[in-house]
C-alpha positions in Angstrom: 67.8 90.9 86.8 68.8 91.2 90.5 70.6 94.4 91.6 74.1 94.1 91.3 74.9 97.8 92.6 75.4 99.4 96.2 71.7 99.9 96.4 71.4 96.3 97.0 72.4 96.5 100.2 69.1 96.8 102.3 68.4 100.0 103.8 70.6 102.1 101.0 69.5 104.9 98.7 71.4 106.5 96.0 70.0 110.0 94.1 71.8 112.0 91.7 71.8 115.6 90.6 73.4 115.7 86.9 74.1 119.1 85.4 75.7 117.6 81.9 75.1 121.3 80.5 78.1 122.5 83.0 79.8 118.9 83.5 79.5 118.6 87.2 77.1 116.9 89.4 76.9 115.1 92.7 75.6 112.0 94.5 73.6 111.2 97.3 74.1 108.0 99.3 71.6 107.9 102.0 71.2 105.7 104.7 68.2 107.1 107.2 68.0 104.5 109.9 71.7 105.3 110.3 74.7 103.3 109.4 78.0 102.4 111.0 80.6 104.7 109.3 84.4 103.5 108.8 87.0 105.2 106.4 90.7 105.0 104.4 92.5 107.9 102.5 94.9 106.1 100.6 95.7 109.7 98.9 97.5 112.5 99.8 95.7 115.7 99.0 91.8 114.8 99.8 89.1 117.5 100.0 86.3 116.4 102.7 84.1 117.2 105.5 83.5 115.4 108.9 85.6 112.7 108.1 87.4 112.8 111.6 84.0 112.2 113.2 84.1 108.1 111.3 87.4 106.9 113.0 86.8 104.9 115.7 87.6 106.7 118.2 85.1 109.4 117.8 81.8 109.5 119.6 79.5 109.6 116.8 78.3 105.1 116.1 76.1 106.4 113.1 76.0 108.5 110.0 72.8 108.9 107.8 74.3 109.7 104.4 77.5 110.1 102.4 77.8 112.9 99.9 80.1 112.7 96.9 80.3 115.9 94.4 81.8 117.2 91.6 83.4 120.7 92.2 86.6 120.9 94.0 85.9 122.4 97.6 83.0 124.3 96.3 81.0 120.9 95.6 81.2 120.1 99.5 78.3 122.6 100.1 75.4 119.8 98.4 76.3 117.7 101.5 74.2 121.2 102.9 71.5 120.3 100.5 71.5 116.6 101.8 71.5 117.1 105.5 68.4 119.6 105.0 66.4 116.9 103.4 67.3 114.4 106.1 66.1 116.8 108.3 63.1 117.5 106.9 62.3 113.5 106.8 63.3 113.7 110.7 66.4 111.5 110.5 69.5 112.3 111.8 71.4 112.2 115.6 69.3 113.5 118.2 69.6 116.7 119.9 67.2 118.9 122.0 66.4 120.6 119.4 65.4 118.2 116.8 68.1 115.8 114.9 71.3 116.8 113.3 71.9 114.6 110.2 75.2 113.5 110.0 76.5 113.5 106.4 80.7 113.2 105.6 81.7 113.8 102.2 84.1 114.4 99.5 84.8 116.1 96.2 86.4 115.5 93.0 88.0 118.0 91.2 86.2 118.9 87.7 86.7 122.1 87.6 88.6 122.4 84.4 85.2 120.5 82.6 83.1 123.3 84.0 82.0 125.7 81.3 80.3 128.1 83.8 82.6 129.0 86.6 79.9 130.1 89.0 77.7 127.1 88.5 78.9 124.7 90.9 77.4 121.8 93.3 75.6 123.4 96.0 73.0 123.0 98.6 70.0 122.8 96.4 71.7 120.2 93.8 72.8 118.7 96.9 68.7 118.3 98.1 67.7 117.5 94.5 70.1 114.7 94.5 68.9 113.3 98.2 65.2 113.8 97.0 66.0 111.8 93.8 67.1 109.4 95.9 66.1 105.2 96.1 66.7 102.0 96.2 66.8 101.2 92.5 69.7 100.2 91.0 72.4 102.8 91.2 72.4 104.7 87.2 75.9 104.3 86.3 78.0 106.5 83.8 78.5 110.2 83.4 75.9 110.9 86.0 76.0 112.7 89.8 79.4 113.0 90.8 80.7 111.5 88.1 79.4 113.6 85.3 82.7 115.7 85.1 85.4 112.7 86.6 87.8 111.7 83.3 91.1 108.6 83.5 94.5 108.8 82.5 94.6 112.3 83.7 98.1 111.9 83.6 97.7 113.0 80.0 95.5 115.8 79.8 98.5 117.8 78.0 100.2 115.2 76.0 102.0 116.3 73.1 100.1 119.5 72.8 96.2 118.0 73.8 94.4 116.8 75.9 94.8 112.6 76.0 92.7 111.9 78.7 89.3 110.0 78.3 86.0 110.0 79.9 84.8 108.1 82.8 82.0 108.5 85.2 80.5 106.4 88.2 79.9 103.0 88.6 78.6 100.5 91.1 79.0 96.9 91.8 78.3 93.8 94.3 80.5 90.8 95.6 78.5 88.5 97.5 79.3 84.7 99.1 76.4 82.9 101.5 74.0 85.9 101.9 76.8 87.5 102.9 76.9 90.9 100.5 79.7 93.8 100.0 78.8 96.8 97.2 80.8 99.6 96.2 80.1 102.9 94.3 83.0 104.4 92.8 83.6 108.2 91.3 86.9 107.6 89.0 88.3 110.8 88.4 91.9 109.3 88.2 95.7 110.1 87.3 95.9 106.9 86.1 94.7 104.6 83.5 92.2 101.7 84.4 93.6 98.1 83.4 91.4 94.9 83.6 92.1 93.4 87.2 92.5 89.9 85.9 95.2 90.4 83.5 96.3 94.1 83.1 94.8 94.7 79.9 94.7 98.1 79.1 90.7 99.7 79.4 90.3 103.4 79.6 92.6 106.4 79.9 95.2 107.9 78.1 95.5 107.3 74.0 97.7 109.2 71.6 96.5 110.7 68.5 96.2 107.4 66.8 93.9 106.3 69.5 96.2 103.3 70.7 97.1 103.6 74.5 99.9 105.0 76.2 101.3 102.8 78.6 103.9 101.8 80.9 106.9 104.0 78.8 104.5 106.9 78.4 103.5 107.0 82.3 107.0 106.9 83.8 108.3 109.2 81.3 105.7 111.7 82.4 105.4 111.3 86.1 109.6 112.2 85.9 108.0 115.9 85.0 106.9 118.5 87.1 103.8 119.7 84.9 101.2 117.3 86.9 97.8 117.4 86.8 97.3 119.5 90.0 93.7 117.3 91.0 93.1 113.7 90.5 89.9 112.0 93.0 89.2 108.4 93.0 86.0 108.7 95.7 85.0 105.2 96.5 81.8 103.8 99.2 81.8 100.3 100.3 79.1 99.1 102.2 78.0 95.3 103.6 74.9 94.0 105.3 77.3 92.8 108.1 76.7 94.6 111.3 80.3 95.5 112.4 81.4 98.3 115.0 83.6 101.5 114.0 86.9 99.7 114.3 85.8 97.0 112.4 84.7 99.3 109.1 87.2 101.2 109.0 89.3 98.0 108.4 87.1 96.6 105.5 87.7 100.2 104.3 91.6 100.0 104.1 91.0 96.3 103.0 88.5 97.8 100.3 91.2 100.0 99.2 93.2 97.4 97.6 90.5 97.4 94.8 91.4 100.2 93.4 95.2 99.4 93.3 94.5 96.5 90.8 92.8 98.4 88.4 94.8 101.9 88.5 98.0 102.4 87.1 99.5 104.9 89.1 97.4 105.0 92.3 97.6 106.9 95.3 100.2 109.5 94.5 101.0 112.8 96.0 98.1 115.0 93.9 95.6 112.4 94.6 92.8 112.9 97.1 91.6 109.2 97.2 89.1 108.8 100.4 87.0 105.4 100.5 84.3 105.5 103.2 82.9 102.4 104.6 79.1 101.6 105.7 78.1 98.4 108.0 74.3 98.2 108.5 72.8 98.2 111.9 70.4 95.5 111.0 70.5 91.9 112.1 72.1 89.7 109.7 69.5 87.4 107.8 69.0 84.2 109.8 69.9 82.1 106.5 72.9 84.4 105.5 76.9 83.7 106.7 79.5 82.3 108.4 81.7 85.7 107.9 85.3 87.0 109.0 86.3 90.2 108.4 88.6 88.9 105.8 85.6 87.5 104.1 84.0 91.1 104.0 87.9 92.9 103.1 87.9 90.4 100.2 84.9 90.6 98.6 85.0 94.1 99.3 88.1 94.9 97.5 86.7 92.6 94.5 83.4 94.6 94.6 85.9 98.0 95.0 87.6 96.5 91.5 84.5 95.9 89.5 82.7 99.1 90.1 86.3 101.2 89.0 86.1 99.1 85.6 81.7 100.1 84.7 83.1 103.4 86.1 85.2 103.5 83.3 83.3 101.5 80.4 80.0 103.1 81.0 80.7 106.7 81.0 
């Protein structure tokens, strides 16, 4: 079976660093030879590091890995982890000192799954989880950054419990004329996760007879003030396209879209939604194309929907 995953796009590697015992992890997306970064933050309240450096006006045309952890603001020390392996392996930008590896990431909030406060993501989960690390397949499910994510967080006191459901990461690939777009997705959502197609209800919050609570139940309890206070959807797109800065970033916000079809809310307030955006460096394929950026924004926001439905079936 052909790779369907974001490891399919050539020069990718994805590692993980599960710690099922404590419900947290994180996820290392490494690209050495150095790919061009673009970004969106369709949410509101994101937790991240050196995401200014990816817009295109910044100097920096290359970054050498993504990391994506579980941990709240604590998790963004594994990205320390990851940037030491890089190192080691002597990829990163060049200084006259060595190479600095350039490594942006972002967090979920799993805090409340963690049953040992002081264990949390760090440097040397971060390097365990960049030496783990190749082009197989991306493992899906409750692994890496995805070992503590839940959907329908909306619900997590419903009625006196906790009405939420478990979800995970998962990965996926849209692809037309050699022309390939995959996304990884972390789905620790507000929201519940409907089937793109026709809105059929998947994952998130039940009530205590296990059916789901919908359209009535959301409304009714977004009018309250007892939110959850930290809901991620962390999302990577990547395409074998060369593009420049400007030109990612845009198949990022494009991207985006993706996650609107399947999540029901998206993007609110407490969300910290960030979807980073990879374009390799590498000349196309001489047998792959024509493309437009539209091509790429489309078949990345199909790619974008797919990987937020495994991440929520195969947790």
């Amino acid at each position: 079976m052909t790779n369907q995953t974001l490891t399919a796009i050539p020069g990718l590697l994805v590692g993980h660093a599960t710690r099922t015992d404590l419900h947290t992890g994180c996820t290392a997306i490494l690209c050495p030879q150095g790919f061009t970064p673009g970004l969106a933050v369709p949410g509101f309240a994101p937790g991240s590091r050196e995401t200014e450096l990816m817009r295109p006006e910044s100097l920096v045309d290359c970054v050498h890995g993504i990391a994506l952890s579980g941990g709240s603001a604590f998790g963004l020390a594994a990205a320390d982890g990851i940037m030491r392996h890089l190192q080691q392996l002597g990829h990163g930008f060049p200084v006259p000192h060595g190479v600095v590896p350039i490594v942006p990431g972002a967090v979920i909030y799993d805090l409340d799954r963690n049953t040992s406060r002081g264990a949390l993501p760090d440097a040397a989960m971060g390097q365990a989880a960049a030496a783990a690390a190749s082009s197989d397949p991306v493992e899906q499910g409750a692994v890496g950054a995805g070992t503590g994510a839940r959907c329908g967080r909306l619900f997590s006191c419903y009625a006196g419990r906790d009405a939420s459901q478990k979800a995970g990461l998962g990965s996926a690939l849209a692809s037309h004329g050699g022309i390939l777009v995959a996304a990884l997705v972390v789905l620790n959502a507000l929201g519940n996760v409907v089937d793109p197609q026709d809105g059929t209800f998947l994952a998130g919050g039940r009530d205590e007879h296990g059916a789901p609570l919908g359209q009535a139940a959301m409304l009714a309890a977004l009018a309250g003030d007892a939110l959850p206070p930290s809901n991620t959807v962390l999302t990577v797109v990547a395409t074998n396209v060369p593009l420049n800065k400007a030109q990612t970033s845009r198949l990022a916000r494009m991207a985006a879209t993706g996650l609107a079809r399947c999540l029901r809310p998206a993007h609110l307030t407490l969300d910290g939604d960030m979807v980073f955006a990879l374009a390799s460096q590498q000349p196309l394929p001489a047998q792959a194309g024509p493309w437009t950026e539209n091509l790429l924004g489309a078949l990345g926001a199909e790619a974008v929907a797919r990987a937020t439905v495994a991440a929520a079936t195969t947790a």
